[in-house]
N, C-alpha and C positions, 0 to 999 in steps of 0.2 A: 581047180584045174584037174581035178583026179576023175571028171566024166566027160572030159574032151579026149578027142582023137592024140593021136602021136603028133599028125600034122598042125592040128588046132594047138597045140598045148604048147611045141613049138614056138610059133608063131606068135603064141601070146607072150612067152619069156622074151622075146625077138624087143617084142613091144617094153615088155620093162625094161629090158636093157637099153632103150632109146628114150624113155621116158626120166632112167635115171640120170642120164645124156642131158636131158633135154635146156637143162639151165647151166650146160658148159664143162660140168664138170660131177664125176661120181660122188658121195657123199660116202665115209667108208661103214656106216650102217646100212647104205640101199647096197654097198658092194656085197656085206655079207650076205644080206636080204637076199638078192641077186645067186648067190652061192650057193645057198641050202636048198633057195628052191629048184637051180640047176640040177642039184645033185639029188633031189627026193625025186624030179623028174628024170633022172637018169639021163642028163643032159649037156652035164659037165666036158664030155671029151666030144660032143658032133662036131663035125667039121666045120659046120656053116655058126653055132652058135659059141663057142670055145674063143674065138680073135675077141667075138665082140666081149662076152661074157668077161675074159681078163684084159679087157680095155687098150687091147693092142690096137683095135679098129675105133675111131670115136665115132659115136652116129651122132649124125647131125639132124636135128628139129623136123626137114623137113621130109626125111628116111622113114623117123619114126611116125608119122602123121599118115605116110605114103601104108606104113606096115598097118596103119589102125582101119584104113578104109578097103585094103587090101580082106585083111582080119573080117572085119563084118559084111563086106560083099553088099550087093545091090539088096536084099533082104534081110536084114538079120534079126533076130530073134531077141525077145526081150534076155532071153537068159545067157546072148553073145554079148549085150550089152551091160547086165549085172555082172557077171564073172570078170568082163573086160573092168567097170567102174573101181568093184571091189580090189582087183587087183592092183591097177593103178592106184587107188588111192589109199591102200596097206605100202606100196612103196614110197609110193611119195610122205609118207604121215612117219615113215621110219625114222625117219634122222630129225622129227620132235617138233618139224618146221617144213611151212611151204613156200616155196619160190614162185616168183611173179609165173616165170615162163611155168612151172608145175599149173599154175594155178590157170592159166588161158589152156592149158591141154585140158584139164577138167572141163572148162568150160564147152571147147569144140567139142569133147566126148558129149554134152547137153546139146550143143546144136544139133549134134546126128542124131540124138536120140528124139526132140520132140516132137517131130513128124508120126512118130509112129507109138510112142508111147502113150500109156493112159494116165490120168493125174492121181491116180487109186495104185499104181505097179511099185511094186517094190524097187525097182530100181531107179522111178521118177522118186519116191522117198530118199533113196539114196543119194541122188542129187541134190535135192532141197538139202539134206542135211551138208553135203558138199557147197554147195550156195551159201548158204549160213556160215559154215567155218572160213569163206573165201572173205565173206561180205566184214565178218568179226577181224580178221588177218588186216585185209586192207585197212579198215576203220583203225585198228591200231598201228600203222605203220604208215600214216597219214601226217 
């Protein structure tokens, strides 16, 4: 996050904080996760990011889905979709386990991606290895 915009960078914390949402309920390692990166982003007291950040607002699944296609726009670049992948899935891998709902946002983040990604980009890697830890997850919890 440390070569995007104020507004991008934003935006993106917006997205974890819905992402950590996204299976109902915070996890209190993506809270801290949540926390340090508020505050290395100097983020902690914004108006708009503060309710949700200390969980006074819950965002619901389909808020944060609304903030991810918002986020990468009609165009986005491979490196809106690695920084978005990576981040996403440093929060989600925080608390040692991933949830079904975690694991179909990963996946949507791959639908949007393979229209325009190449099978050589580092962030289609990125996803294969995310496809693998989903595909090993399910397989054992089958």
């Amino acid at each position: 996050m440390t070569n995007a915009t104020p507004k991008k960078t934003k935006a993106l914390l917006k997205i974890l904080i819905g992402a950590a949402w996204i299976d109902g309920e915070v996890q209190p390692e993506e809270r801290e996760y949540l926390r340090t990166m508020a505050k290395a982003q100097q983020l902690e007291e914004d108006p708009e990011v503060r309710p949700l950040l200390f969980e006074l607002v819950q965002v619901q699944p389909d808020q944060c889905y609304r903030w991810i296609e918002e986020y990468l726009g009609d165009r986005p670049s491979q490196d809106d979709y690695q920084s978005l992948l990576e981040a996403i899935s440093a929060l989600v891998y925080s608390d040692g386990s991933i949830e079904v709902e975690e694991a179909k946002l990963l996946n949507h983040l791959q639908e949007l991606n393979e229209h325009s990604a190449h099978s050589g980009s580092p962030s289609q890697m990125i996803l294969k290895s995310i496809q693998k830890l989903y595909r090993n997850w399910v397989g054992d919890n089958q």
